[in-house]
N, C-alpha and C positions, 0 to 999 in steps of 0.2 A: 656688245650687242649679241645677242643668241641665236644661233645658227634658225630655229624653227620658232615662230610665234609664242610668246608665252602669253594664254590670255586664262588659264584657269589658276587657283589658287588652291594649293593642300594646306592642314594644317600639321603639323607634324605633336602628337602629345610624347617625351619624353620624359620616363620614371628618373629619380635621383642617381641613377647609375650605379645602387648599392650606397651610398651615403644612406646613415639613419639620423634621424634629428633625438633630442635627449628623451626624448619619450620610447625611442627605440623603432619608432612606425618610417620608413621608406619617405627619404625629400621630394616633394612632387615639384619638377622644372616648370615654368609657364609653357606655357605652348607656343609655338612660333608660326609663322606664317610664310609661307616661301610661293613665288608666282610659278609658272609650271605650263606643263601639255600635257594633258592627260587622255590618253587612248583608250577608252573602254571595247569588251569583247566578251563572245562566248563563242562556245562550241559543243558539240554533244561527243562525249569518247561515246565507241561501242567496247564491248566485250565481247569476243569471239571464245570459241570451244567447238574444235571440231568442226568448223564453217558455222554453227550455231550459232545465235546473236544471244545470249545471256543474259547481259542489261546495259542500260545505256543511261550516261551519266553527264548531266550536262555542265561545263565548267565556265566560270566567271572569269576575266583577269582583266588588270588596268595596268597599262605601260605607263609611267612617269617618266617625260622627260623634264630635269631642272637644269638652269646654265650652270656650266663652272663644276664647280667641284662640291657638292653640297653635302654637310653634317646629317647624314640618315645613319643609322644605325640598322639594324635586324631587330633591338627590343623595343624599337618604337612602334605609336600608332599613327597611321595616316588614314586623315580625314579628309574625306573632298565632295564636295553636291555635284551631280551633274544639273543636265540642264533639264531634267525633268522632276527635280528639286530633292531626288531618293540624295541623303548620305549617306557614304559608304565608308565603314572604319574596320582597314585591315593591317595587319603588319606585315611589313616587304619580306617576300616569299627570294628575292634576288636583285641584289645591288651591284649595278656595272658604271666603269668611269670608259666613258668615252675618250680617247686622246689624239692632238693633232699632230700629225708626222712630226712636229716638232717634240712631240713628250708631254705639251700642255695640255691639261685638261678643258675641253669644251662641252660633254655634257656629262651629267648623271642620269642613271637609265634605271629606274627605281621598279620590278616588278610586283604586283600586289594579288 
């Protein structure tokens, strides 16, 4: 059972990993399905110079939390709808394994 509710679902699209089929062109893997918590977010960075505000940039990011120990990679794609139906397909900017005092893994920490 997962420490934190999982009630959203990514899709993870993963390339051949470098396998070529006889034609030479990249093996496309199915895509898979993994249940999840996903945290959506933004924020506006400024730009400072000289106390000056230069420009300011507003930045996206989604926490995935999945149980256990979960097969993400950095060259995959994650797919997820929130609830105002936008999908959103990024590849993870930073992958963390959560671990319990014991050394077992309890979650993965997927940033996007």
């Amino acid at each position: 059972m997962a420490i934190v509710p999982m009630r959203q679902t990514i899709t993870v699209e993963r390339d051949g990993s470098g396998e070529l089929d006889s034609w030479g062109n990249p093996i496309k893997i199915e895509p898979f399905a993994i249940k999840c918590r996903v945290d959506e977010g933004s924020r506006v960075s400024l730009s400072r110079s000289s106390g000056v505000i230069k420009s300011e940039e507003s930045v996206a990011t989604a926490r995935i939390l999945v149980d256990k120990l979960a097969d993400i990679r950095y060259s995959d794609t994650i797919l997820f709808t929130n609830e105002l139906g936008e999908t959103i397909a990024r590849k993870p900017k930073e992958i963390n394994v959560r671990r319990h005092v014991s050394g077992k893994p309890i979650l993965t920490e997927v940033i996007v």
